[in-house]
N, C-alpha and C positions, 0 to 999 in steps of 0.2 A: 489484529484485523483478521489475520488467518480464521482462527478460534470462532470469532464473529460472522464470518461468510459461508463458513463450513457449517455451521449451526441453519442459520436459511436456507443452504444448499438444500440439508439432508430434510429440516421438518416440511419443507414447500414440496420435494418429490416424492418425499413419504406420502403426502396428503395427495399428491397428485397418480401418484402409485397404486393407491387403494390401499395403500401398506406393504407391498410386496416388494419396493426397494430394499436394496443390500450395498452399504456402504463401509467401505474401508479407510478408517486413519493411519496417519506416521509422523512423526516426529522427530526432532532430534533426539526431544527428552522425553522416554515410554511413559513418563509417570505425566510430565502433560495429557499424552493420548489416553491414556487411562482415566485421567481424571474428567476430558472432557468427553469418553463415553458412558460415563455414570451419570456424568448431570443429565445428559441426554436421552438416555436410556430409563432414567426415573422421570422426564417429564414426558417419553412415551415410548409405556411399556410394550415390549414386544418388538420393539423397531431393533431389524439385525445389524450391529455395527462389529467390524472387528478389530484389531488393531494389527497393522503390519509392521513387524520389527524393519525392515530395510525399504527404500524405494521399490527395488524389485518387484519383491513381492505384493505390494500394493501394487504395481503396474499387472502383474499377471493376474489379479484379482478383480481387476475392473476395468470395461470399456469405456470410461471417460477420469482421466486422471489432472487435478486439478493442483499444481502449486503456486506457493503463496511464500518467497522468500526474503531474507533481508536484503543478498547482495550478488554479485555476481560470481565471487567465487562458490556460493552456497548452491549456483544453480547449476555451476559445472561440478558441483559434487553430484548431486541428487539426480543430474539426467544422465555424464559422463563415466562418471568410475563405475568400477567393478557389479558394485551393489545396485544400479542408479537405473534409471530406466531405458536408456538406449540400448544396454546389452541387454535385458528383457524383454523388452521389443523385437532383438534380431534373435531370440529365444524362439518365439512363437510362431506356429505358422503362417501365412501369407494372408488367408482369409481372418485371422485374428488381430493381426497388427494392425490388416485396414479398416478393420470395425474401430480400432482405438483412437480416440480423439485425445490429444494433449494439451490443456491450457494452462498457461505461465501468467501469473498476477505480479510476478517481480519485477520491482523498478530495476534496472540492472544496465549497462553498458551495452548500446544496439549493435554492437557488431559480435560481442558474445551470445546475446540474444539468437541472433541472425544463422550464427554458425551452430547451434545446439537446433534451430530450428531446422536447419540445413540435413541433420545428422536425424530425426524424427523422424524427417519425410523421405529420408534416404529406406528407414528402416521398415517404411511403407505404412505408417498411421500417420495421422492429420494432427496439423499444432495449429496453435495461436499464439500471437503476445497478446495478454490482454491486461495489460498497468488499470490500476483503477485511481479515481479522484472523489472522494468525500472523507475521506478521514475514517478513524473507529466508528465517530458517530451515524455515517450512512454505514458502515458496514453493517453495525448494530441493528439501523432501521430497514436494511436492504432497500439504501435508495440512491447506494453505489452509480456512478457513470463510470461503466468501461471502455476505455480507449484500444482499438483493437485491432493487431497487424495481422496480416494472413491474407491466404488467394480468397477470394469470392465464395470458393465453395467449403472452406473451410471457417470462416464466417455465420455463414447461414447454418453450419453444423452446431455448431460452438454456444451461438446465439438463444435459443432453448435453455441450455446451461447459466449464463450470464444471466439472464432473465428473472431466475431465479433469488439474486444477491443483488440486481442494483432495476433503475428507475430506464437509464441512458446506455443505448449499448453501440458505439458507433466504429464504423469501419472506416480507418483511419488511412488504410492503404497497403501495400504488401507487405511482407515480414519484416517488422523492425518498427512500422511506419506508430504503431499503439504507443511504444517506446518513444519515440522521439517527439509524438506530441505528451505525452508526459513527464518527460523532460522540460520541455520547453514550460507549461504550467506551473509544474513544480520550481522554475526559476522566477517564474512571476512569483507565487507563492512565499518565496523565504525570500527575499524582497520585501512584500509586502507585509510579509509579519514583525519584521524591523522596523519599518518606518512606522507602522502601527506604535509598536512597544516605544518608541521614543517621541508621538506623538502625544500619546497619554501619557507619559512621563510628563513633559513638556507643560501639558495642559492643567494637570492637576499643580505644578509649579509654579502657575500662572492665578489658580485660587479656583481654575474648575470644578465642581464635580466630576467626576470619572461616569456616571453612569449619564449627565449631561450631554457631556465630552461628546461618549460616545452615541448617543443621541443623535448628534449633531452630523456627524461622521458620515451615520449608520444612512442616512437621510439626506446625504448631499453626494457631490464628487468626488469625496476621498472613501465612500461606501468598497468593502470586498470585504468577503469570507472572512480574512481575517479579525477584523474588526468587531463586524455583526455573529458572528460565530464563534471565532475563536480569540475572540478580546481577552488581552495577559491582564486585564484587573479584576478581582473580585468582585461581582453584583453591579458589573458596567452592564450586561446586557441581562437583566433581569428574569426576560424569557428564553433563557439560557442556561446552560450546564456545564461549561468551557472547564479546561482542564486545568485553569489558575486555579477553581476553586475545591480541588482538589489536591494542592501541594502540587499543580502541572503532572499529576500521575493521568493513567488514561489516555495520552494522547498518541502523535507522531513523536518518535524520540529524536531530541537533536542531532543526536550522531546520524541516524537517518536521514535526515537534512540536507546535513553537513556532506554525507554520500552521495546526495540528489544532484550539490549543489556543486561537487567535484566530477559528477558528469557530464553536470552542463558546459565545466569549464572547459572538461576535456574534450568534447566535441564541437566548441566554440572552438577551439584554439585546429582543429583538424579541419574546420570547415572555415577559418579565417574568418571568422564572425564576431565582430566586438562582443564583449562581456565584461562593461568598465562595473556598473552597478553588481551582477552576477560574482566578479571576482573580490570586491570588497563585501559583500554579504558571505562569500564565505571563508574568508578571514575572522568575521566579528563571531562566525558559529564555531569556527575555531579556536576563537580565543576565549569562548566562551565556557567551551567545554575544559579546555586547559588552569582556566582560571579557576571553574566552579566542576571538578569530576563529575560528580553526581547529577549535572544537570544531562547528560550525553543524554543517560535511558528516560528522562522527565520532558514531555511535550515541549517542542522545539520554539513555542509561546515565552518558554522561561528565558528567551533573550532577555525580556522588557526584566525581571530580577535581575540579570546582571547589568544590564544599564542603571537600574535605579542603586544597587549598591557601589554602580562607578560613579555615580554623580555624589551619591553620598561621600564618598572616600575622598573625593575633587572637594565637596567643602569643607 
């Protein structure tokens, strides 16, 4: 998704720049950043990109610095340690670090979030959380919804940037607040793509058509995302692309999920908030990824595969 938002980022300020934007990548893996400044840089020529070997140095390189991680230790690597961006920050002078605006697209744990944001604005630049919802596929379209924590003014900063990569850009409430309605979605979310994957199981068992099925679905009460978008059967949703019909490459990876879904649990259980459905949905992405390895990095849709091979294995 990273790859995908960074890409609208730069061609939409490019064109809004006249050309004279200057944008810097980093990676974990340089041959990523490299690879995606060449496709870049061949589909428009003369646009300056460079590549930062550490966070760092991408924070001293640019006043708006944008990540996009898998998890929460990954975020206290990239803004905390040595290389990361917080002691770069406390690098620069006073008038430089407040020009600096920081935006975080990581799903991640709100009270890590919280304290790394804490640590930002100690350092005297502006952050946000800002969790996004559409999948690769709005990343792809830039028609992204960002969920977005931060003070007002940092918001309004930030918002310009966001704008650029999604459709919906709302202010969710103070730092953390992006995060914890993303959470919360995201628990709806891997729910719903269960029941999905074992409806159409179900349906098609019954002598359905799947692209019926989902017809039916798509068009009634049991209608969400999942379904009409991200339907686990091939050719169910016709005016669709879903990631089944790719071997489930392309998508959300289950392990990501699986992490969403161990957030939820864990701030359900801190905020004494039942989580009967939440906590059995992530047991089944659990045992999904244990049973089937390969399915972790394969769009987290490949539930409805391992149920159909559990059902086959039952007769």
């Amino acid at each position: 998704m990273g790859s995908e938002m960074a890409y609208n980022l730069f061609s939409r300020t490019l064109v809004e720049s006249g050309g004279s934007a200057h944008f810097v990548v980093c990676d974990a893996r340089q041959a990523t950043a490299e690879a995606f400044v060449s496709n870049f840089t061949q589909q428009f020529p003369g646009a300056h990109v460079d590549v930062a070997s550490t966070p760092a140095e991408a924070l001293v390189a640019s006043q708006t610095v944008m990540t996009m991680l898998p998890s929460s230790p990954h975020v206290r690597t990239v803004y905390a340690e040595a290389s990361g961006v917080i002691p770069a920050l406390r690098s620069l002078s006073e008038e430089d670090a407040q020009s600096t605006m920081c935006i975080d697209s990581t799903t991640l744990d709100v009270d890590v979030a919280r304290g790394i944001a804490t640590d930002v604005r100690k350092a005297g630049a502006s952050v946000v959380d800002a969790p996004v919802s559409g999948g690769v596929a709005g990343a792809k379209a830039g028609t992204l919804s960002f969920l977005v924590g931060g003070t007002k003014a940092a918001f309004d900063r930030a918002e310009p940037t966001l704008a650029h990569m999604g459709k919906k850009i709302i202010h969710c409430g103070s730092s953390g607040a992006g995060l914890a309605a993303k959470i919360c979605n995201n628990l709806v979310l891997g729910v719903q793509q269960i029941v999905v994957a074992e409806a159409m199981l179900l349906g098609q068992k019954l002598g359905l058509e799947a692209q019926v099925l989902a017809a039916v679905i798509n068009s009634s009460t049991g209608a969400c995302w999942a379904s009409s978008v991200n339907n686990p059967v091939p050719a169910a949703v016709p005016d669709r692309s879903p990631p089944c019909e790719r071997d489930f490459e392309g998508g959300f990876a289950t392990s990501l999920m699986l992490k969403d879904m161990g957030l939820a649990k864990d701030i359900a259980e801190a905020m004494k908030s039942p989580l009967p459905l939440g906590s059995a949905a992530e047991e089944i992405y659990a045992d999904v990824i244990e049973d089937d390895p390969e399915l972790a990095n394969k769009d987290f849709s490949s539930v409805y595969r391992y149920l159909r091979l559990a059902a086959n294995q039952k007769a």
